[in-house]
Structure formats: C-alpha cells, structure tokens
C-alpha distance (Angstrom), angle and dihedral (degrees) to the residues before:
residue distance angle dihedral
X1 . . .
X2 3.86 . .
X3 3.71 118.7 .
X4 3.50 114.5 -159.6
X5 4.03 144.2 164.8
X6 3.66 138.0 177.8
X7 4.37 125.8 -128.6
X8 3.64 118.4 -116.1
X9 3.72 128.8 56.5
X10 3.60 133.9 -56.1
X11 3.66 92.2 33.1
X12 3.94 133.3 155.2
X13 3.91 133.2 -142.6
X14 3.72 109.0 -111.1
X15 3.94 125.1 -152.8
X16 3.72 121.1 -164.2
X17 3.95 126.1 -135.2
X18 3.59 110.3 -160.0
X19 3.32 98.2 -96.8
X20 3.76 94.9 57.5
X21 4.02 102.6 -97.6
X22 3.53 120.7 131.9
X23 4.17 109.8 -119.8
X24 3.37 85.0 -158.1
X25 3.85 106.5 65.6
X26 3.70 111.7 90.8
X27 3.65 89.8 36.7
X28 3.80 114.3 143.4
X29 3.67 100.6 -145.8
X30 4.55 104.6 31.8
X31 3.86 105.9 170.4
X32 3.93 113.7 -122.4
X33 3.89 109.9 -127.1
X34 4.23 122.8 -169.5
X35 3.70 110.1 -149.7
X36 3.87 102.8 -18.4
X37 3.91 102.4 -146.2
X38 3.87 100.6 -165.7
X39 4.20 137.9 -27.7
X40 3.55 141.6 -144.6
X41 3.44 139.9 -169.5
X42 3.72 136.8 -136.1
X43 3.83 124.8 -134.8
X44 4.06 91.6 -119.0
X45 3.97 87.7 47.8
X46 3.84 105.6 -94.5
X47 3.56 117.2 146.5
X48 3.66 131.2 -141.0
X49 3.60 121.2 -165.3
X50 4.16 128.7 -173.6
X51 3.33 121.9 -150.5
X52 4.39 122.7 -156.8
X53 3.84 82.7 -117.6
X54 3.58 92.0 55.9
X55 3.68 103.8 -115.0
X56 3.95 112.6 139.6
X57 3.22 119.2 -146.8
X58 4.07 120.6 -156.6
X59 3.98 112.4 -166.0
X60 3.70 133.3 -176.3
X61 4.27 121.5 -112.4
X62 3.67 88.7 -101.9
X63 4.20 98.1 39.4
X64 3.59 122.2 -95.0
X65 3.60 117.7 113.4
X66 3.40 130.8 -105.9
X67 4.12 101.9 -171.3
X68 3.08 145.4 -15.8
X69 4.06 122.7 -151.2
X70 3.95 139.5 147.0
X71 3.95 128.2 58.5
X72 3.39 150.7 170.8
X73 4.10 125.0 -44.0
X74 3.28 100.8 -148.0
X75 3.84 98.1 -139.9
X76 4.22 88.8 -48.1
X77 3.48 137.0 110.7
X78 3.60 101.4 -120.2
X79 3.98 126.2 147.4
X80 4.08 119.3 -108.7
X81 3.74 85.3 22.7
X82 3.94 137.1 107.8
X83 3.30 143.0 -144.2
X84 3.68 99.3 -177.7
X85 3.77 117.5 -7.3
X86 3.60 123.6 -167.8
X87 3.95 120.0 161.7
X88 4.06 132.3 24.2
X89 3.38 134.6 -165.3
X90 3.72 147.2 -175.2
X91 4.02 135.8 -145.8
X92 3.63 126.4 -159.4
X93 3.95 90.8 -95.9
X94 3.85 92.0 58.1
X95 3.83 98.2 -108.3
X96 3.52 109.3 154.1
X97 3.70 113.4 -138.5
X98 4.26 115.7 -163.9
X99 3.92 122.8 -166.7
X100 3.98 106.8 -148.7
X101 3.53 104.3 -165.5
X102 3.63 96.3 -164.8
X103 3.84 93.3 59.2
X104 3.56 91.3 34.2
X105 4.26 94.6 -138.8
X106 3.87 129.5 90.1
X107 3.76 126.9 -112.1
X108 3.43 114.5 -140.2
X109 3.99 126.0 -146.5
X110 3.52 130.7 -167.4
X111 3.81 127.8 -170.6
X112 3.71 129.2 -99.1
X113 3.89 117.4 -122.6
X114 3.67 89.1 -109.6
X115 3.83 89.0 51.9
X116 3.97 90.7 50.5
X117 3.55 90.4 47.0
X118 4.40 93.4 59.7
X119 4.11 86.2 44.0
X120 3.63 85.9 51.3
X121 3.68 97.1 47.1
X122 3.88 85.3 46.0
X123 3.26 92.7 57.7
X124 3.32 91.4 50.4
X125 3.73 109.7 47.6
X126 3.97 87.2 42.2
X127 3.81 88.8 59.8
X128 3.88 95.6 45.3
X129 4.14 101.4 -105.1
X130 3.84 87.6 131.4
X131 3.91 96.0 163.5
X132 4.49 85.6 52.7
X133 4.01 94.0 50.7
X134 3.41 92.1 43.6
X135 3.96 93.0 47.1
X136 3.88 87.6 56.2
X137 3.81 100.0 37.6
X138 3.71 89.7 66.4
X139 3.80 90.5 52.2
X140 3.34 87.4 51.7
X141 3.68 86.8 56.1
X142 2.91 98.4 55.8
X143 3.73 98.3 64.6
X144 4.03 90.8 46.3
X145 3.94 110.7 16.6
X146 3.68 88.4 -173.1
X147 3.88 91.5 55.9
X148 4.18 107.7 141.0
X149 3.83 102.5 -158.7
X150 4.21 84.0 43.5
X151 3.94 91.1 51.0
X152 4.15 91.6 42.8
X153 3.54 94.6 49.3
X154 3.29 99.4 40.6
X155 4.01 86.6 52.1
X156 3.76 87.3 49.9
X157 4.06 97.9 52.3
X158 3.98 85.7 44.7
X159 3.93 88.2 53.2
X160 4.07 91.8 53.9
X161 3.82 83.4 48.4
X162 3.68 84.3 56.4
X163 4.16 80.5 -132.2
X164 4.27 86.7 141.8
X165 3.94 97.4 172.5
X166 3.75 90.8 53.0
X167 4.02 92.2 46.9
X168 4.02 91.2 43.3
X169 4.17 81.4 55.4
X170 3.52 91.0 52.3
X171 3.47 106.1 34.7
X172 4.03 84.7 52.9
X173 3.97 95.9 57.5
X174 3.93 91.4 46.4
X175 4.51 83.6 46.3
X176 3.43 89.5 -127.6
X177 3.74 105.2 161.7
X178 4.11 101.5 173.8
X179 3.50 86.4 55.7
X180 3.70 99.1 32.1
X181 4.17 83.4 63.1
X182 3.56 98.9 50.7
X183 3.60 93.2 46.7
X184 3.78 85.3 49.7
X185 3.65 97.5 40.7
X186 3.72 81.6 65.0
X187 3.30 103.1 55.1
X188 3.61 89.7 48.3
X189 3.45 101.2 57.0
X190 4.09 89.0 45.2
X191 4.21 88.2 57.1
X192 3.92 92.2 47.3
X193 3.59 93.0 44.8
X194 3.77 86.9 53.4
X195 3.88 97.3 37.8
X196 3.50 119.1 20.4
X197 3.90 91.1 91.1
X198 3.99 85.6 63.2
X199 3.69 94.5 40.7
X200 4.07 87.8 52.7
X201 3.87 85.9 51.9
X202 3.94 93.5 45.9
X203 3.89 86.6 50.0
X204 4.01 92.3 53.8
X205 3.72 97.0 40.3
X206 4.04 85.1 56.5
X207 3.45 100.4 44.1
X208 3.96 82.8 49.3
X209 3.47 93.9 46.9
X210 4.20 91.2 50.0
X211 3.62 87.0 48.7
X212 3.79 104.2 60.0
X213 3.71 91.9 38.4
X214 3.98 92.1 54.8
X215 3.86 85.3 47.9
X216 3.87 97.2 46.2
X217 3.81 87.5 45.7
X218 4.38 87.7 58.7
X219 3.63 87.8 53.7
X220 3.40 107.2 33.1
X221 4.20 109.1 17.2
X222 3.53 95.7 -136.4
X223 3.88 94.3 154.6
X224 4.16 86.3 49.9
X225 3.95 93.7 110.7
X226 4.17 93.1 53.2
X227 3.93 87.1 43.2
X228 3.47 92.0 52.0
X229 4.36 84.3 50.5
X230 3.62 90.1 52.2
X231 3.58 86.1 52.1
X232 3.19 90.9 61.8
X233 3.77 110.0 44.5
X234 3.67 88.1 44.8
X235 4.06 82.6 62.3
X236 4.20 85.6 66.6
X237 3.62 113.3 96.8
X238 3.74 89.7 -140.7
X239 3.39 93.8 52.0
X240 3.52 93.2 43.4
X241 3.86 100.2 50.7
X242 3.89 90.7 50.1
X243 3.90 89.2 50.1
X244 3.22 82.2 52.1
X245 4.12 98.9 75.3
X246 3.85 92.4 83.5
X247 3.60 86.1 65.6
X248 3.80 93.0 43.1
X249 3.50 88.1 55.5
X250 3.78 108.9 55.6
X251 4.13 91.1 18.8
X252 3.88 99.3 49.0
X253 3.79 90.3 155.9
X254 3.94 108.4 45.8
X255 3.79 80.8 44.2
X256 3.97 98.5 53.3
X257 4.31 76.2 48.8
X258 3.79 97.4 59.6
X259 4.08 92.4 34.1
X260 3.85 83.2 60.1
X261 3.12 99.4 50.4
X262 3.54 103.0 35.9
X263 3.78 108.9 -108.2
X264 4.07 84.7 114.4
X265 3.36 141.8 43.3
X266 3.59 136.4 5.9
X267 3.95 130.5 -146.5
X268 3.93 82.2 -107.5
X269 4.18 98.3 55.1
X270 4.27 85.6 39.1
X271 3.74 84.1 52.9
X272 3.60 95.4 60.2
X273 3.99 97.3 39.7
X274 4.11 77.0 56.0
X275 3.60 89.2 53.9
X276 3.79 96.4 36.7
X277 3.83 84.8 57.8
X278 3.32 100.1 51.0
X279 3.62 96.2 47.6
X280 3.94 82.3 57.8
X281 3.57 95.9 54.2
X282 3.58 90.6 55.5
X283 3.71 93.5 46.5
X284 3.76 95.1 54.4
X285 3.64 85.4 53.0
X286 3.65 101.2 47.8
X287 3.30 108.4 13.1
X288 3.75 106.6 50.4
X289 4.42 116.0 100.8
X290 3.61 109.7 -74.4
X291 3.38 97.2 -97.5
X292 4.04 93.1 65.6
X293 3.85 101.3 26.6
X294 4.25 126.3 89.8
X295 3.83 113.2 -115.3
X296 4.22 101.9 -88.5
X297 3.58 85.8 -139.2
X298 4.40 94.5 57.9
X299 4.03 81.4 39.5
X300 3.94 120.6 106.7
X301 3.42 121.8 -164.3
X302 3.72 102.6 -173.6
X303 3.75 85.0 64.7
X304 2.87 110.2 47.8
X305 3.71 88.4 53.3
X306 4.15 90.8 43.7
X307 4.16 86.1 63.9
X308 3.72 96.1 34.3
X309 3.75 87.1 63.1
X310 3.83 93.9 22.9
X311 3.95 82.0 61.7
X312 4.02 104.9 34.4
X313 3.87 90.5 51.6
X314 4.12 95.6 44.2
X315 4.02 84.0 48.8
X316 3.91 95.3 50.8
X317 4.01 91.8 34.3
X318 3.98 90.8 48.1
X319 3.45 90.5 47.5
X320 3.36 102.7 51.9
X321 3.69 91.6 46.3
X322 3.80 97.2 58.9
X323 3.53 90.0 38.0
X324 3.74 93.2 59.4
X325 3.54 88.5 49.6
X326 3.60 94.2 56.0
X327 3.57 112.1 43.8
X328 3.49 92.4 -95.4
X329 4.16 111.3 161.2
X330 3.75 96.5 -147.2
X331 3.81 120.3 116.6
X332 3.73 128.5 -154.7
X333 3.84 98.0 -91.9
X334 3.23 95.1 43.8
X335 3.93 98.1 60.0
X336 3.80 88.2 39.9
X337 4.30 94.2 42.2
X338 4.09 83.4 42.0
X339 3.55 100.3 44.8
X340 3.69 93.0 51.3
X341 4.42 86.8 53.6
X342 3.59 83.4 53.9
X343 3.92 93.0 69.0
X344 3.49 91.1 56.7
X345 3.77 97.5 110.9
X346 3.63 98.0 52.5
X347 4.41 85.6 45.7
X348 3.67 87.1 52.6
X349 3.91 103.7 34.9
X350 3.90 109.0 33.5
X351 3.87 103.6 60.9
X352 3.73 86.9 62.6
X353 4.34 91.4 41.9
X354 4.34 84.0 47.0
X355 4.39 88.9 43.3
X356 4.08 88.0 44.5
X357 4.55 86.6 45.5
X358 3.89 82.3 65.7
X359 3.99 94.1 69.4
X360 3.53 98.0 19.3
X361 4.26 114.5 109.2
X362 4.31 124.1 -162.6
X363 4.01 82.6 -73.7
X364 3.44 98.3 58.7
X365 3.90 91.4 49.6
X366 3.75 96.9 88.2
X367 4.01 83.6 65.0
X368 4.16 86.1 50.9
X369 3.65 94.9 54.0
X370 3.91 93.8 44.9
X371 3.30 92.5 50.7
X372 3.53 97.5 46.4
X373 3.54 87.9 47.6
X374 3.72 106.4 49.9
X375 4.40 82.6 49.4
X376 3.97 87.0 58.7
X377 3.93 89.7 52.1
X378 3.62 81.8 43.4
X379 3.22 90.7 67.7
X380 3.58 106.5 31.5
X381 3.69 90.9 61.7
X382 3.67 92.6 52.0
X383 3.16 92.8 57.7
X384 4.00 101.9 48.0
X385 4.20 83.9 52.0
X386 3.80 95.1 42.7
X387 3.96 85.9 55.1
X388 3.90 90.1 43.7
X389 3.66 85.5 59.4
X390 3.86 111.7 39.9
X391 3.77 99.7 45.0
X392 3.76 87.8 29.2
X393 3.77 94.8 -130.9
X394 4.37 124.6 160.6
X395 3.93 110.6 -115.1
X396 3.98 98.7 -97.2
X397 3.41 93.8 49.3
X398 4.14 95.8 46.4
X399 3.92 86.5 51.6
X400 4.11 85.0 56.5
X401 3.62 81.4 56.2
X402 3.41 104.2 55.7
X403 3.34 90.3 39.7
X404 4.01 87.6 57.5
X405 3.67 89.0 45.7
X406 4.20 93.9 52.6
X407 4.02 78.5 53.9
X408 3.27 101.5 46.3
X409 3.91 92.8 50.4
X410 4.21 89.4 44.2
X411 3.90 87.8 60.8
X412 3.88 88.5 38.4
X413 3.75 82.4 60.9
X414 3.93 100.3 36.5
X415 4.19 92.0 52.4
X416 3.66 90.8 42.1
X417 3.96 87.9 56.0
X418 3.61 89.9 45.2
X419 3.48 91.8 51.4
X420 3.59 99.4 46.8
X421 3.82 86.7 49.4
X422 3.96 98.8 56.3
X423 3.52 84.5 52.9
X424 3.18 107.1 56.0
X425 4.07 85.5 41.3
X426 3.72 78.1 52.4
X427 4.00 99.1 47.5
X428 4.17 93.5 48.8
X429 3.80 91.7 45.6
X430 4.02 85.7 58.1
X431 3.69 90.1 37.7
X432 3.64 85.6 54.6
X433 3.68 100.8 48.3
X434 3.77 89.2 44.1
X435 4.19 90.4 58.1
X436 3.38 91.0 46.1
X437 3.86 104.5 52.1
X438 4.68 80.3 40.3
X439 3.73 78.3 56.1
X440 4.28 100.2 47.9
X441 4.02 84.5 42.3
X442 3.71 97.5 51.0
X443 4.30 85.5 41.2
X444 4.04 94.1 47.4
C-alpha cells in the first residue's frame, strides 16, 4: 500500500490500492489534518500522522482514529510538546519517536495499557481471532464505556456472530448508521420471515371485519348516532377550516378563492396549521429511526423555532410589501390564512414519511428523499397558485414576485445582521469605557 497526504489545511490521509484508488474515500468518519509534517506506518497497518502544531494523530488500517496526543509548546520547554516537529517514527513495540527540529532531540512516547490493549484487539479482529478482540475490547470498556473504536468493533465481531441485536446496540452508541442498517436490516428480515404470514392474516381479518360493519350499517344504521356527532363538529368553524387542508392540498386554487373571501380559514385555524407544521419539522428531525434523525442531544429547539418564525414572518411581511407596491389585491390575512393552506401537503403527508423513517434502513432512503422531495414541491406549487389567486396576478409576473419577496427577506436578513453587529460594537465600546473609568476610580 501507498500512504499518502496533501500540505495545507483541511487535508485527509490517503492509502493506495494497487491500482491507484484511494481506500479511504467514501469513508464515513476521514480525520481532518492541518499541515501534516511527516507519516509513518506500522507493520499491522496503523498510521501515525504529525502535524506542524505537534498534534499526533494515531489511525486505524481502515481510518478511524484511535488517539490523538502531542501539540504545540508555545515557546516553553514542556515535555510531549513541540516547538518545531519534523519526522516520526514507529518501532515494533509502538513507541512513538518525534524529531523536533527546533530543539534538535527526539521525544519519545510509549503507549498506555489501554492503548496496547485496542492495538492488540486490532490485531486480533484483523487476523480473524474474533473471540480474543472481543475478550479485550470489553476491558477496554471498561476503562471508557463510551469508547468508539471499542463499541464499533465490538458491533463488528457481534455481526460475524450473526448476534444482530447486540451489534445494533453497539453500533448505536459508536452512531454508526451504515452499520447500524445492516445490523438492522437483519433483524428485519428475521421478524418478517417469522411474522408476515400472521400480519397478512391480521390485514384480511380487518378488512373483513370493516366490510361487514359498513354493510350492516346500510341496512341497519348502526353507526347513525356517531354520524349524527360528526355532523355536528363538522358544523364548528374551527373544525371545519382545519378539515379543510385536504382540500387545500389537492384544490390550492378554489381554496386561495374561499380564504379570500372568507368562506375559509381564520387567523385562529392558520395559527394552528403554523403550529402543526412546526411541530413536524421538529419531528422529522428528532423523531425519525436513528438512522435518519439528528442526535437530540446536538439538536436546538429554540432555533429551530427562531428561523421557523424568523422565515414565516419575513415571507408574509415581504410579500405583502411588494404586493402593495404592485397592485396586488391580497390583504394581510389572507397571505398569512393562505400561506398556512399551502403547507397542507407536508401536514398531511410527512407524519406517515417520519412513522415509515422508524423501520426504514440506508435502502429504503431513496423512498425518504422522494418523498420528502415531492412534499417540498408540494408546497412550492401551492404557493405560486395561492399567490396567482389572491393578488390576482398572471404566472410571469407572480414569479417576479416571489422573486421580490426572496429579496426582500435577504436584505431583511442582511440589515438585521448589520444591526445586531453595530450594537454589539456599540455595547463593548460602553462596556469598555465603563471598566476603564471603574478602573481610574478604584486607582484615584
């Protein structure tokens, strides 16, 4: 193999096949490196790469990294630091030997028991003894239970055991998610091999069951009394209007009609598609399997819900700004009350998309995407017609619109930032002043 690595920042290790491909490419978890001063290998395939600030960085044969240790001086004499380090090398007991030019001796390191215990189990997995690497990775867990390579490897070995519920464990800890969906794919298949026959059955005996009651209920009106309750919540204009975002969604036009003049929807019932939304945004985020959701712990609610409404409120604002300006017909509630029908597709069609991310593996993602995709359309085209409709505009000249809009809500965003940074210039140069005449006082 060829080990390679370029200069400059932002830069990746490199390792050769024969034929001149880099193994390393589509590898989920490639280690940045800034200014990679010189490399070595190991005879079992580790690699050890020194940085000009002095950081060492040790990496496994197929690239994830192991540790990371070493650094820059900073014009002091302190051991395990460098001022200017140039060349590294490795011995067949894993010492670590680093050339500082500047200093003009080497530093020499040699690996903690913890650290001898992942080589070992390293060298063991990669040469088959399974039962050994396993053996040592839990020992290594046991001094770090949050260990990555431990949790991976361990996932691994469990996968060539064919033990998938103990790799899907593992493989979730160490966040994993090509392996987390094979190990999961697995399992899968195992339960529908062993159950789809009942869940067929269960399906027919239901659609049975549905069938004889909705014939009964012609003959005999046995459902008549929760017919007659539907009746009357349908009657509720609150109820009503938020029934009413089927119809939005595959009658964008005739809706944007009644929403202007007033047969549908109320600030109140837009409020709570708004709302609806939102909390759908934030399910798809969190909520989806693991494979397709952000970790809840890297996941901020408050902002998310700053540029929702940072976003909703330029669009309607904008909107109604350039609409005014150009004869548009469209009030104030009825961008806001229409906007809010024009979400109806992803209200309707998402929870389902989110439910189906739960049992869905890396294969099944294409179907995600699509989906998610054809909702955003969705929308987008509901939106164009709705503002066809309410300011009564042709097609070329509601696309100048929008386009106005999108500008109007860029320099929205550009003065705001402006602002925000003048005052804040504004608020440390009082700051300042106010420190310095503290200071004076406390000196006079």
């Amino acid at each position: 193999m060829i080990y390679t690595t370029n200069m400059g920042k932002g830069v990746y290790v490199k390792k050769h096949s024969i034929s001149g491909l880099d193994l390393f490419e589509n590898s989920d978890s490639r280690i940045m490196l800034n200014d990679p001063a010189d490399m070595c290998v190991t005879e079992d395939g580790r690699i050890y790469v020194l940085e000009a600030s002095g950081s060492i960085s040790e990496i496994t044969y197929d690239g994830y990294l192991i540790a990371r240790f070493g650094g820059n001086s900073d014009k002091t004499d302190r051991i395990g630091l460098f001022e200017v380090p140039r060349g590294i090398g490795v011995d067949s007991e894993s010492n670590v030997y680093v050339l500082d030019e500047q200093k003009a001796f080497v530093q020499v390191f040699s690996p903690t028991p913890v650290q001898s215990g992942i080589h070992e189990a390293l060298d063991d997995y990669n040469n088959g003894r399974y039962e050994e690497s396993k053996r040592i990775w839990k020992e290594v867990l046991k001094f770090n239970n949050t260990s990555f390579l431990a949790h991976l490897y361990m996932g691994r070995t469990y996968m060539q055991e064919e033990n998938y519920e103990e790799a899907l464990e593992h493989f979730r800890i160490a966040k994993v998610k090509s392996y987390y969906s094979t190990a999961y794919w697995e399992i899968r298949n195992a339960w529908l091999q062993k159950n789809l026959g009942y869940v067929l059955v269960l399906l027919l005996l239901m659609y049975i069951i549905f069938s004889l009651l909705k014939s009964i209920d012609r003959e005999k009106r046995i459902f008549r009394f929760f017919r007659n309750v539907g009746h009357k919540v349908m009657s509720n204009r609150l109820v009503s209007d938020m029934l009413s975002i089927k119809y939005a969604m595959l009658h964008p036009i005739d809706n944007a009609y009644n929403v202007k003049h007033g047969h549908t929807g109320t600030y109140l019932s837009a409020s709570l598609i708004y709302i609806l939304f939102f909390v759908i945004l934030v399910l798809y985020q969190v909520a989806g399997g693991f494979i397709f959701s952000v970790d809840i712990a890297d996941y901020s609610l408050f902002n998310t819900l700053v540029t929702y409404i940072v976003v909703v409120g330029l669009f309607i604002g904008g909107n109604y700004f350039i609409s005014s300006i150009n004869d548009g017909n469209g009030s104030v509630r009825d961008i806001y009350v229409g906007t809010a029908y024009c979400l109806s597709p992803a209200v309707v069609i998402m929870p389902p998309v989110i439910l189906f991310s739960n049992f869905a593996t890396l294969n099944e993602q294409f179907l995600i995407n699509t989906a998610t995709t054809a909702v955003i359309a969705w929308c987008i085209i509901n939106i164009v017609l709705m503002i066809i409709e309410i300011h009564e505009y042709s097609f070329k000249f509601t696309v100048f619109n929008i386009l106005m809009t999108l500008f109007s809500m860029g320099v929205a965003v550009l003065a705001a930032s402006m602002g925000y940074l003048l005052l804040n210039q504004l608020w440390v140069f009082i700051r300042e002043i106010v420190v310095e005449v503290l200071l004076r006082v406390k000196a006079g």
